[in-house]
C-alpha positions in Angstrom: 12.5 23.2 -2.0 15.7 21.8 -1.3 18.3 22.4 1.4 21.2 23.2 -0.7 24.2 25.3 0.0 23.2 27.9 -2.0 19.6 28.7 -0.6 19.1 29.7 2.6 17.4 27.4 5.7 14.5 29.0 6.8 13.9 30.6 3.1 13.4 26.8 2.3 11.3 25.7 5.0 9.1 29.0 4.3 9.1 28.1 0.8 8.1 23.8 1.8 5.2 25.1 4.3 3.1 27.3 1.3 4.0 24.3 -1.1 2.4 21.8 1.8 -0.5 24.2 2.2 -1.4 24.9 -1.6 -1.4 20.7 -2.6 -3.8 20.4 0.8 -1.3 18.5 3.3 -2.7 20.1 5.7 -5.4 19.1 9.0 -6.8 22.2 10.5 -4.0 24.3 10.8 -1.7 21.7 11.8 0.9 20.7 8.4 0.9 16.8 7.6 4.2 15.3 8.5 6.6 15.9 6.0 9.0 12.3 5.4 12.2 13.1 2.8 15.3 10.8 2.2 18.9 11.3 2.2 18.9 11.1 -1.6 21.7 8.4 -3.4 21.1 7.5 -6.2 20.2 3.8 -4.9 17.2 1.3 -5.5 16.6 1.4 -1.4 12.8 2.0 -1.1 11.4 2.4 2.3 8.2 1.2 3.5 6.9 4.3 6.1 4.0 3.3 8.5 4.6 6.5 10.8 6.3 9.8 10.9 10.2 9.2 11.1 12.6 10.0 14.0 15.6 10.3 11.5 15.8 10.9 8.1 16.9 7.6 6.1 18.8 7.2 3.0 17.4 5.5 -0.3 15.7 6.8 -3.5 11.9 5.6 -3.1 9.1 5.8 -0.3 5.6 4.0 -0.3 2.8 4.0 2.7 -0.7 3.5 3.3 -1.1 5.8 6.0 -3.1 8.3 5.5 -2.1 12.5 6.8 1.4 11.5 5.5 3.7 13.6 2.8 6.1 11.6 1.0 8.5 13.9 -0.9 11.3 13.4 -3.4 13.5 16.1 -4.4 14.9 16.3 -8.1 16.8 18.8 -10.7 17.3 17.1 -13.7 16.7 13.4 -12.5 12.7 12.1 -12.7 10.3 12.3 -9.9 8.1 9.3 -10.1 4.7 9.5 -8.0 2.7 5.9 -8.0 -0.5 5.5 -6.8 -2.5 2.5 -6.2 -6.5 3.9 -6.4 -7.8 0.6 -5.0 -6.1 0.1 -1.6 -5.3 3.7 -1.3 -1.1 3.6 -1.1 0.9 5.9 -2.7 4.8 5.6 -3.8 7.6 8.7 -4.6 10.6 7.7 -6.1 13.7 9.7 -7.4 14.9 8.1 -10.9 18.3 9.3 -12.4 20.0 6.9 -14.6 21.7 5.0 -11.8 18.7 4.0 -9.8 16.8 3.3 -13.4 19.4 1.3 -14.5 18.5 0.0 -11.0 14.6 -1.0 -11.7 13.9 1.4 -9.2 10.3 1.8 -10.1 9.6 -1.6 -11.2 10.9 -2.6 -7.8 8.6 0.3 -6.2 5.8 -1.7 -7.9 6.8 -4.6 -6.1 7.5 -3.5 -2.8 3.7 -1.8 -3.1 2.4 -5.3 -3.8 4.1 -6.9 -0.9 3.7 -4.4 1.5 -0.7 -3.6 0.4 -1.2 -6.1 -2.3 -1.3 -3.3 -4.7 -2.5 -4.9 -8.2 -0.4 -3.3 -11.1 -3.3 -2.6 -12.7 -4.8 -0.7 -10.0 -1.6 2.2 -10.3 -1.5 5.2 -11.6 2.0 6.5 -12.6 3.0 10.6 -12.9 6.4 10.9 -14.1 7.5 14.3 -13.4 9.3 16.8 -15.7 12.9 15.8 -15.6 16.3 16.3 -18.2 14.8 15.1 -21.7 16.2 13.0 -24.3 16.9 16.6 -26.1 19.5 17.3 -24.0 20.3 14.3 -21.7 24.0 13.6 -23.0 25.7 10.6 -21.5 28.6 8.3 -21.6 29.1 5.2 -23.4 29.8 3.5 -20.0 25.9 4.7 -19.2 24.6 2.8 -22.3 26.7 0.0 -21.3 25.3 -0.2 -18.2 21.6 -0.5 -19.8 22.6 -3.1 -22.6 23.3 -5.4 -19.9 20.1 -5.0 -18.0 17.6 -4.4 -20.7 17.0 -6.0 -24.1 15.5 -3.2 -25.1 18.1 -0.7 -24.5 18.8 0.1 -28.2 15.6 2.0 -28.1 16.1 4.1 -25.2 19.4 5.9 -26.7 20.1 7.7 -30.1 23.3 8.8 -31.5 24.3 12.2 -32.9 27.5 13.0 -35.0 28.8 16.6 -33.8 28.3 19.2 -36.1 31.7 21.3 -37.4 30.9 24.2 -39.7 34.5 25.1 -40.1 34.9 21.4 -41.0 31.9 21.3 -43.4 33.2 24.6 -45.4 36.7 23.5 -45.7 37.3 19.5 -45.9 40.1 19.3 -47.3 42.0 21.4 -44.0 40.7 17.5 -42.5 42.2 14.8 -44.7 43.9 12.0 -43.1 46.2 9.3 -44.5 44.1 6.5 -42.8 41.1 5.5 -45.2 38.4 6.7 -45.5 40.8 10.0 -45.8 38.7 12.1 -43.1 39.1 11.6 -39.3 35.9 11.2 -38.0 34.0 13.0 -35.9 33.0 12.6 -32.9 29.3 11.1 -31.8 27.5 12.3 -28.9 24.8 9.4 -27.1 21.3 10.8 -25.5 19.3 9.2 -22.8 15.6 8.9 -23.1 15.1 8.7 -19.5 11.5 9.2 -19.6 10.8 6.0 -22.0 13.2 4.1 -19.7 11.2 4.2 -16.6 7.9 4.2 -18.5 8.7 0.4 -19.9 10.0 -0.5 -16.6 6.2 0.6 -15.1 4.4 -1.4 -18.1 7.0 -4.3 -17.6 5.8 -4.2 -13.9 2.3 -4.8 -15.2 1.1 -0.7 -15.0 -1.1 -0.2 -17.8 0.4 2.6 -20.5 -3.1 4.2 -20.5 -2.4 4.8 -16.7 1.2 6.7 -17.3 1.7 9.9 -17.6 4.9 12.3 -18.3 5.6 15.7 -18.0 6.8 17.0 -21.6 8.6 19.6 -20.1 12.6 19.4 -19.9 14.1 21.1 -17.3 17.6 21.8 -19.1 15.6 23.2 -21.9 13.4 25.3 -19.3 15.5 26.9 -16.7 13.1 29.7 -16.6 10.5 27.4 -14.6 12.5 24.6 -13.5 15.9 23.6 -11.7 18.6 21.8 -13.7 22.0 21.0 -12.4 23.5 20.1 -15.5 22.2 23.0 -17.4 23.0 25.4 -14.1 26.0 23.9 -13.5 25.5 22.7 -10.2 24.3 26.4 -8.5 20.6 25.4 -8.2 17.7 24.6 -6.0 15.6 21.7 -6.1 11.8 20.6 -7.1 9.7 18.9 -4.6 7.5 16.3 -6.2 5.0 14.6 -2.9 2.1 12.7 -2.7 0.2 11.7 0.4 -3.2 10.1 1.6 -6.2 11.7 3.1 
């Protein structure tokens, strides 16, 4: 669904115009607008009234407007759809650590109350499947980063020792002169991504009742889904849209 270097042009747009017709964006037999964004990892949300000339960078879209596709494209990071049932607007948004880290949906939810005086309580949230806490390894910088934005960010990361079985047979090949006697190993740190941006949507007043999240990791599932980290950067991407009619 995704122009990348490795897939080509018009098997893309081939690929978008079946997607478009199966989810319904479509008026006769004329396809509903398509609107995309130069993805980058931002908090920039636009707030689209009318079909686009020019494709504009950011991370999040929201309208009212109904015959209108809003699309976000993701492989690894979350697609977050948003809707607000009572004024009929809707809201994509593409989450990866840097734009959570961000408050890219909690600002969504705010820029959807300015803009149609969406009630929080009145949204629906669909995260989308997305890299997992299973396999979502990240720097200690990347924990950094959350400590000083959330309180909570203890409880969005867990730590695991690496495992050595060559290590664990033979300890004594391991002993060190510094106390305790053994070097240490190393720990790897995980990213719950979904939990992140699902306390940033109750923070912003969304009920948890009204969330939902995909299960399904898309390092762990390569077979169905697109993952750059677990494809090492020769994949396509997943479309995730929502629109008004």
């Amino acid at each position: 669904m995704g122009f990348t270097k490795h897939d080509s042009r018009t098997a893309v747009e081939r690929n978008r115009a079946a997607f478009e017709r199966q989810v319904g964006a479509i008026t006769g037999k004329k396809l509903w607008p398509r609107i995309t964004l130069r993805q980058i990892h931002s908090d920039l949300i636009h707030c689209v009234l009318e079909p686009l000339q020019e494709q504009l960078a950011g991370d999040g879209l929201i309208t009212n407007t109904p015959g209108v596709l809003l699309g976000i494209q993701t492989a690894d990071c979350l697609p977050v759809v948003l809707v607000d049932t009572k004024h009929r607007a809707v809201g994509v948004f593409h989450a990866g650590w840097r734009g959570t880290v961000r408050r890219i949906v909690e600002k969504g939810v705010g820029e959807m109350r300015g803009c149609f005086g969406t009630n929080p309580r009145d949204i629906k949230a669909a995260i989308g499947p997305g890299i997992q806490s299973c396999c979502y390894q990240v720097g200690e910088e990347v924990r950094v980063n959350f400590e000083s934005q959330f309180a909570y960010a203890s409880d969005l990361f867990r730590e695991v020792k690496e495992s050595d079985p060559v290590r664990e047979k033979y300890p004594l090949l391991f002993l060190t002169a510094r106390a305790p006697g053994h070097s240490e190993l190393p720990t790897n740190i995980f990213l719950d991504l979904v939990e992140a941006n699902r306390r940033q949507l109750m923070d912003a007043g969304v009920s948890r009742k009204n969330i939902s999240a995909s299960p399904l990791c898309t390092s762990c599932h390569t077979d169905l889904l697109f993952s750059h980290r677990a494809e090492k950067g020769v994949t396509g991407r997943m479309m995730a849209v929502a629109g008004i009619r």
